[in-house]
N, C-alpha and C positions, 0 to 999 in steps of 0.2 A: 797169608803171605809166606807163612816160613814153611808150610809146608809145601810150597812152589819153590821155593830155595831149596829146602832140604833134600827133595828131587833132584835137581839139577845136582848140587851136591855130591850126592852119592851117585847118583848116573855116570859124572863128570868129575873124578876124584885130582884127573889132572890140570883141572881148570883154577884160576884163582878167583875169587868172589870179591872185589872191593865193597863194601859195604862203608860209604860216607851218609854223616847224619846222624844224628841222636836216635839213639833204637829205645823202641817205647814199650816194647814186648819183650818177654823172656826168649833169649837165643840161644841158651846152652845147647839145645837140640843140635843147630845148625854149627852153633860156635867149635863144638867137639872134631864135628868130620874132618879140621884141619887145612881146610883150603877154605876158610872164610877169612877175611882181612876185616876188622872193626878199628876205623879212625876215628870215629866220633864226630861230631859236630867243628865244624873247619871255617874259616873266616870266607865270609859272601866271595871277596876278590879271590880266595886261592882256590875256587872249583873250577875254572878253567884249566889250572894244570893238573887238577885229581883227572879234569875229561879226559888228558891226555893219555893216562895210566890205563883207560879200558878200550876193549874193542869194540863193547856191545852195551849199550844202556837199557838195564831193565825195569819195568815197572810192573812188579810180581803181586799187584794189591789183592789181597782177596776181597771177593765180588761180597759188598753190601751193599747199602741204600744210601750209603753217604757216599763211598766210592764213584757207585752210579751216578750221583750227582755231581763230581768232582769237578774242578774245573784244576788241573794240576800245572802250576806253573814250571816241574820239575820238565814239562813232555816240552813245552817250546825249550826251553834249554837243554836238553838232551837234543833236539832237532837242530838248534840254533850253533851244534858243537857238527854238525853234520856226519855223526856217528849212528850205526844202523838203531833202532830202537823197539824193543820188542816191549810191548802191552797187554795186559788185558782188556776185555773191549768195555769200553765205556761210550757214551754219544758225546762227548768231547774228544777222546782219544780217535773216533771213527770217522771226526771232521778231516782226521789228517789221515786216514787212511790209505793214500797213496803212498806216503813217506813214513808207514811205521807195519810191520809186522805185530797181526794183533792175533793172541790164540789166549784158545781158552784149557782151564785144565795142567796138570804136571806135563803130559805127554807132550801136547801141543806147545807148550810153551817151550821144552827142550829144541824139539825138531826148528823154531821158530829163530830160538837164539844158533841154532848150528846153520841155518838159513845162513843167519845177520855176521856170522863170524866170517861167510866166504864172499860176502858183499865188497867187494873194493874198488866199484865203479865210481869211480870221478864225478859223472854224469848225476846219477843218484845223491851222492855225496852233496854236491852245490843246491840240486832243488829240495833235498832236507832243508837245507839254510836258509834257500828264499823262499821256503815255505811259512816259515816266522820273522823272516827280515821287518816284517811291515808292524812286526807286533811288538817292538822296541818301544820303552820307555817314552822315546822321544818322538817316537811315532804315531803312538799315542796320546802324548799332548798335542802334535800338532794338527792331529783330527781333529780331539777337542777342543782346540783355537779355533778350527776351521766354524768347525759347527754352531761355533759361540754368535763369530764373526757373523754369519749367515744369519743367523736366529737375530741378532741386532741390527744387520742391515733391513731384512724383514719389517722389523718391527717399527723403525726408523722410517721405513719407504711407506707401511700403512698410514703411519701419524702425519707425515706429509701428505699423503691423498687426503686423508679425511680435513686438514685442515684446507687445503687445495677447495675443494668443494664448499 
């Protein structure tokens, strides 16, 4: 990861990098070049207003076997903020592949975030948002209400045939 950052970085000396979150790796590299911002780990309700502080949300993960497996709930709320969002590719990340600029590499990943900074379609913007609208909290309980309800109706309506018979 930081050597996707550290790229960006130095390519981009005039950019500022917010970096929110508990960092779990050594940053000095990255931390030195001077346009990195480290807030640390920030309360659940105040990332809404950190969204508001960037243009571009990135997810610079470097490519392992847990990655690849990710299921990152960082990419719906960066979607859910309807701000451009550049990845690396994963097959969770590639679900959303309409609504996320996904490169691979330092190179790619630059060209990808200078893409997302000139993004300021309205249009674009809204179906980032209702591309995760359905994947809400409450959303997803009330699927699994639904499914429950179904599954007990089901099973309700066999036990009354079999006693029927």
């Amino acid at each position: 990861m930081w050597t996707c950052l550290e790229h960006l970085g130095r390519a981009r000396p005039d950019w500022t990098f917010l970096v929110v979150g508990h960092v779990s790796t050594d940053a000095r590299r990255i931390s030195s070049l001077g346009n990195f911002v480290f807030v640390g780990p920030q309360p659940y309700e105040s990332l809404p207003g950190w969204a508001k502080a960037f243009d571009v949300a990135i997810i610079p993960y470097r490519m392992n076997q847990q990655v690849r497996n990710a299921n990152p709930l960082k990419l719906r709320e960066y979607l859910a903020t309807g701000k451009p969002v550049v990845s690396v590719p994963t097959p969770e990340v590639e679900r959303f592949s309409p609504h996320v600029l996904i490169a691979s590499g330092p190179d790619a990943f630059l060209a990808a975030v200078e893409q997302a900074i000139q993004d300021t379609d309205a249009g674009r913007r809204m179906a980032r948002m209702a591309s995760v609208q359905s994947m809400s909290w409450d959303a997803r309980v009330a699927q699994t209400l639904k499914t429950v309800c179904v599954g007990l109706a089901r099973k309700h309506g066999e036990r009354s045939e079999a006693i029927a018979e």
